[in-house]
LUMROLO-319213 format. One line per field, with one value per residue: residue number from 0; x, y, z of N, C-alpha, C in turn; residue in three letters; chain. Coordinates in nm, 4 decimals. Last residue first. Example, Ala and Ser with C-alpha at 12.3 -4.5 7.8 and 13.67 -1.06 7.14 Angstrom:
nr: 1:0
n.c1: 1.2850:1.3190
n.c2: -0.2250:-0.5690
n.c3: 0.7080:0.7800
ca.c1: 1.3670:1.2300
ca.c2: -0.1060:-0.4500
ca.c3: 0.7140:0.7800
c.c1: 1.2900:1.3200
c.c2: 0.0030:-0.3300
c.c3: 0.7870:0.7800
rest: SER:ALA
kette: A:A
// end
This chain:
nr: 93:92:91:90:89:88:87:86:85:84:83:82:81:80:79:78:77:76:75:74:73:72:71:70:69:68:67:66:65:64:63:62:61:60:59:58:57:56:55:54:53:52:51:50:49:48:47:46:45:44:43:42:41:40:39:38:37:36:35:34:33:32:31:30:29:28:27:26:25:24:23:22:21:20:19:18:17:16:15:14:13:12:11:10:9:8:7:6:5:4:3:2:1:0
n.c1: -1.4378:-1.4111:-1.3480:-1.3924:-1.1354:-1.0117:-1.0745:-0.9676:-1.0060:-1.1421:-1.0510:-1.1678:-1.1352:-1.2539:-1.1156:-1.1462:-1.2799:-1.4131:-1.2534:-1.0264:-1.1297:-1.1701:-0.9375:-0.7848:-0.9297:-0.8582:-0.5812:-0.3860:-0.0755:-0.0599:-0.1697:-0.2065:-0.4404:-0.5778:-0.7064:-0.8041:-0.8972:-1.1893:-1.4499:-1.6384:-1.6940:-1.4337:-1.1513:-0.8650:-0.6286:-0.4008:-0.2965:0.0345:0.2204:0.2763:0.2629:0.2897:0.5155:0.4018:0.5798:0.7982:0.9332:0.8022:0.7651:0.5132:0.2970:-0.0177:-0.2640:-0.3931:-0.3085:-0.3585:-0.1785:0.0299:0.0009:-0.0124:0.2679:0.3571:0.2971:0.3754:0.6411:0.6576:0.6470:0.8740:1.0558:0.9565:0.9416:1.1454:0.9759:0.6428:0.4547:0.1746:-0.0281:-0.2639:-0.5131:-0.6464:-0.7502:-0.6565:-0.5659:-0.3736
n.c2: -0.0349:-0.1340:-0.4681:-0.5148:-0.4449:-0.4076:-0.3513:-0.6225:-0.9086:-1.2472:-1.5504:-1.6224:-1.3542:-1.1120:-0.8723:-0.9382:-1.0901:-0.9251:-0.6708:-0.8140:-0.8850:-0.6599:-0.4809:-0.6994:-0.6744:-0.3415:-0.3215:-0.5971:-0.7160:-0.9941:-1.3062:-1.4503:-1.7037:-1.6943:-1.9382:-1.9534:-2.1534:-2.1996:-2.1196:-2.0887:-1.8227:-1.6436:-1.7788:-1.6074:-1.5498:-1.4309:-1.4294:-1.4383:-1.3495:-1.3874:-1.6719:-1.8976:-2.0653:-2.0689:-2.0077:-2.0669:-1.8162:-1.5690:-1.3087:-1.0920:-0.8676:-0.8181:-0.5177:-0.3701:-0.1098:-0.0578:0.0088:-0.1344:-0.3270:-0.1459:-0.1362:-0.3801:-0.4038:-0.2296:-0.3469:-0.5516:-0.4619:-0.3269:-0.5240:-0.8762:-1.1705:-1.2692:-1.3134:-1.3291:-1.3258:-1.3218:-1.1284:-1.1881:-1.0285:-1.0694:-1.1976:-1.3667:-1.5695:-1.4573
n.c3: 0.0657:0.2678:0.3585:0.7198:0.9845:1.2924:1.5139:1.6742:1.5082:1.5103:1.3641:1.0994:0.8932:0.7224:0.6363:0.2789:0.1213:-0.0952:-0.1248:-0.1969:-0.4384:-0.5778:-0.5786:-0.7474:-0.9814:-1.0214:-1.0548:-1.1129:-1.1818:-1.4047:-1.3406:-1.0667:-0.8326:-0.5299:-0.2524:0.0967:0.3486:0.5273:0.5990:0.4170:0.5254:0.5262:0.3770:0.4004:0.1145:-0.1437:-0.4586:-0.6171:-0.9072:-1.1425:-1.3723:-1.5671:-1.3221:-0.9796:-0.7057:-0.5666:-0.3869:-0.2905:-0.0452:0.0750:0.2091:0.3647:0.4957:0.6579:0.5802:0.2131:0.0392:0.0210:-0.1863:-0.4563:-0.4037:-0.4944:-0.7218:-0.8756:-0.8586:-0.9431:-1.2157:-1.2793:-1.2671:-1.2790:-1.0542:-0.8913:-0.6458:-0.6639:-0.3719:-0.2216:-0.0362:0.2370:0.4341:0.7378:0.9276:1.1369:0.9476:0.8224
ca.c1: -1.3829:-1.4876:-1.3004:-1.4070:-1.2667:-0.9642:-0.9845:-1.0908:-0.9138:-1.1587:-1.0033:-1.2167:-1.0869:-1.3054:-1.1559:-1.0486:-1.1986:-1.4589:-1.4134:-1.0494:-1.0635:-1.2747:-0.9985:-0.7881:-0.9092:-1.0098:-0.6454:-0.4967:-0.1498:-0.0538:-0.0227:-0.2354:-0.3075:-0.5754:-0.5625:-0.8520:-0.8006:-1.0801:-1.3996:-1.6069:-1.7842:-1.5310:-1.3049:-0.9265:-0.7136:-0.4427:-0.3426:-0.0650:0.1841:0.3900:0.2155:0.3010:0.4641:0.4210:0.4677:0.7403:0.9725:0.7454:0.8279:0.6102:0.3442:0.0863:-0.2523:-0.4401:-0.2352:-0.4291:-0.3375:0.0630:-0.0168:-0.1307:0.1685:0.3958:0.2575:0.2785:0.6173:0.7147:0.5606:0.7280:1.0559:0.9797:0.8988:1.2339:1.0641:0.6959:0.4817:0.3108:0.0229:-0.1374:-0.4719:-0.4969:-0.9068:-0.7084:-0.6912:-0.4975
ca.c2: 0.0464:-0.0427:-0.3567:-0.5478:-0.4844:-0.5160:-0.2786:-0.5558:-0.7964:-1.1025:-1.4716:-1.6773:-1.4897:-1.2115:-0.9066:-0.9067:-1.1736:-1.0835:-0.6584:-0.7666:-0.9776:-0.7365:-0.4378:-0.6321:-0.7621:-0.3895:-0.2670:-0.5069:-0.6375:-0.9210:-1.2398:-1.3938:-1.6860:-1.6677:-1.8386:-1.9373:-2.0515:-2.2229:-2.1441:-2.1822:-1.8787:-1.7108:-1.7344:-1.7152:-1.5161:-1.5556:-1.3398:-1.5192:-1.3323:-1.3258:-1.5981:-1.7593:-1.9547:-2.0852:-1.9572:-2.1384:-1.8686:-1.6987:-1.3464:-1.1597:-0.8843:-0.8127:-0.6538:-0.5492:-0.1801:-0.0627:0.0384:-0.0257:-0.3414:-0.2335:0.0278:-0.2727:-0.5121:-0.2024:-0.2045:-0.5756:-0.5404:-0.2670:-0.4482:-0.7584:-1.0594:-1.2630:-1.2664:-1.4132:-1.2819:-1.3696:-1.1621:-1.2123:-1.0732:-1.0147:-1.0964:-1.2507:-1.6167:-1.4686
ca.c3: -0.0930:0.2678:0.2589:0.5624:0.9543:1.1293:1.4583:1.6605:1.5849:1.4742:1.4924:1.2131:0.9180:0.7428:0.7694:0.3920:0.1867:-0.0900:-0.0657:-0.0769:-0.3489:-0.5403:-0.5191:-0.6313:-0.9062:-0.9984:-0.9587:-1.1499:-1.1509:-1.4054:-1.3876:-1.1700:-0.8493:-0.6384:-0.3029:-0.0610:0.3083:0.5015:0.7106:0.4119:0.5290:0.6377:0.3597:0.4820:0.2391:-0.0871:-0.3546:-0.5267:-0.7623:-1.0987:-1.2382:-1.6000:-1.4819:-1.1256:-0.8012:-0.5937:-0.5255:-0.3235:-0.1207:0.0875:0.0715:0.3978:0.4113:0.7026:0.6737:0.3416:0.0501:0.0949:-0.0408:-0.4051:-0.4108:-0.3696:-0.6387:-0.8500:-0.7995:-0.8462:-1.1286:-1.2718:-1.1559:-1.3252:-1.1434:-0.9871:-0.6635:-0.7400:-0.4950:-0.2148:-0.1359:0.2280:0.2641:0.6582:0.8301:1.1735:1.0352:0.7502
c.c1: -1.3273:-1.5033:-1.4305:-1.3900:-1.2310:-1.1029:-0.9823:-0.9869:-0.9839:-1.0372:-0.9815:-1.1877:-1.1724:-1.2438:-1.2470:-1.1438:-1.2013:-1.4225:-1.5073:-1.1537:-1.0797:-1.2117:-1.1345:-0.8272:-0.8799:-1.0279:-0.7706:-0.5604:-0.2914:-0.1427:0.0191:-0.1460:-0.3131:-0.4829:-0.6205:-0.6958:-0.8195:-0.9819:-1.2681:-1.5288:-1.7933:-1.6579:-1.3746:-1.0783:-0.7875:-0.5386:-0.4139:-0.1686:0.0796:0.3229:0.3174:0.2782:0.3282:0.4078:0.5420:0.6135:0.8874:0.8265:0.8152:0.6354:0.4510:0.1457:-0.0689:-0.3861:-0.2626:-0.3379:-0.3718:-0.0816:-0.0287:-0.1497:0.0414:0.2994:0.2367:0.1860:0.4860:0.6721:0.5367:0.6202:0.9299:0.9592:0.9730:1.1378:1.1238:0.9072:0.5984:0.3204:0.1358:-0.1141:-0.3152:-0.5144:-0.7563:-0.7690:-0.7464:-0.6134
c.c2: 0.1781:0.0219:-0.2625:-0.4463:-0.5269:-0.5087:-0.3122:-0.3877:-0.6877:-1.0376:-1.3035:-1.6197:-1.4969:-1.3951:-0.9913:-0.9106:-1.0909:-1.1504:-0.8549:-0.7470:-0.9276:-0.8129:-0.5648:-0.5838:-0.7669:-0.5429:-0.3151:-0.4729:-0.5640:-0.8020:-1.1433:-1.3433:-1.6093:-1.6525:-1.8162:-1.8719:-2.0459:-2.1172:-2.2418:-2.2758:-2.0341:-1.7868:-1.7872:-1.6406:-1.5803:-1.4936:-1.4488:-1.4380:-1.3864:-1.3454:-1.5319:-1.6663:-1.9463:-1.9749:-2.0326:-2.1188:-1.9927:-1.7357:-1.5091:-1.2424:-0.9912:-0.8994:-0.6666:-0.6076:-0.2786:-0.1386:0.0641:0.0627:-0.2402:-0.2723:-0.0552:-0.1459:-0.4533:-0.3209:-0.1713:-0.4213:-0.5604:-0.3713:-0.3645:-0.6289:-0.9254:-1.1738:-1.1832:-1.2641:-1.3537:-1.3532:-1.1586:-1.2041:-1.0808:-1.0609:-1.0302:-1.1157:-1.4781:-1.4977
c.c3: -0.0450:0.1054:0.2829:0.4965:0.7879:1.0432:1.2856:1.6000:1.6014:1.5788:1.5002:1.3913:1.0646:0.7859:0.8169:0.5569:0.2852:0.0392:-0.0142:0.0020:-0.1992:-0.4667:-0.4629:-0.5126:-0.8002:-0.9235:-0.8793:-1.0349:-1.1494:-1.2670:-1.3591:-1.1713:-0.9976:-0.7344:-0.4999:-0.1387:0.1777:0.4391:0.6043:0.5076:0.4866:0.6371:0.4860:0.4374:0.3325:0.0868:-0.2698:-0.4318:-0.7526:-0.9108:-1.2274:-1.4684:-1.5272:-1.2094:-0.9373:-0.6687:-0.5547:-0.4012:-0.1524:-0.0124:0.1141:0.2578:0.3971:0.6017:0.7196:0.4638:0.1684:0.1495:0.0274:-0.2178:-0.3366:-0.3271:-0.4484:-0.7340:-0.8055:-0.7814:-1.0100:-1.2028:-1.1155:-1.2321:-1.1454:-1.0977:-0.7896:-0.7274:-0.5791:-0.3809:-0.1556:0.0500:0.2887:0.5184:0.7583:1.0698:1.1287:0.8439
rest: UNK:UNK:UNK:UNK:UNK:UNK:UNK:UNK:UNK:UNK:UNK:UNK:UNK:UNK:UNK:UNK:UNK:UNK:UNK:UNK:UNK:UNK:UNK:UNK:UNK:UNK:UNK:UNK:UNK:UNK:UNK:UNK:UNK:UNK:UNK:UNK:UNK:UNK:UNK:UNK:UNK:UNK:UNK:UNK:UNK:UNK:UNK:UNK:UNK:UNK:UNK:UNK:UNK:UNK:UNK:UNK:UNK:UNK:UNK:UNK:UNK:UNK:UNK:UNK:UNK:UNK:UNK:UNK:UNK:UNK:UNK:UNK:UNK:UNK:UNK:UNK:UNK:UNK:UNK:UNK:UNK:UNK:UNK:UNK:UNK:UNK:UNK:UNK:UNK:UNK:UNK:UNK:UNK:UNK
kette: A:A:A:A:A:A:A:A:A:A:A:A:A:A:A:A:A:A:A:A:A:A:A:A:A:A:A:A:A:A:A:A:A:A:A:A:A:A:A:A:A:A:A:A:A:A:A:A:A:A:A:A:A:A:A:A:A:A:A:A:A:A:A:A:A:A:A:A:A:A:A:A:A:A:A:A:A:A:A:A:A:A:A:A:A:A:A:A:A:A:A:A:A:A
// end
């Protein structure tokens, strides 16, 4: 995260359609990375989580269901914005 990565951790034991659009979602773009949470709460299936640069900390979102549009704003909010640029890594472009 501290190099501008969206990490979403996900809830294992969600449903397979979930679990599959959770997958599609990462596959977006190659700054973002999917891994496994058993510690999400109910009702959550997944955690979208990032480093805000302007708070200069880590932010997490946590929701049920898949959505494109959430998604998409998280990214445009967060992505290549941690404290240790790559060069290469930039902000959502849409």
């Amino acid at each position: 995260q501290e190099h501008g990565q969206i990490v979403i951790w996900y809830n294992p034991d969600a449903s397979e359609e979930i679990l599959g659009q959770i997958e599609d979602m990462t596959e977006q773009n190659s700054v973002n990375i999917a891994a496994p949470w058993d510690d999400i709460e109910e009702p959550y299936n997944y955690v979208l989580s990032a480093w805000d640069g302007e708070s200069d900390e880590g932010v997490q979102m946590s929701c049920e269901l898949p959505s494109q549009q959430v998604w998409d704003d998280w990214r445009e909010d967060f992505q290549g914005r941690g404290p240790e640029q790559i060069p290469g890594i930039g902000t959502f472009d849409g």
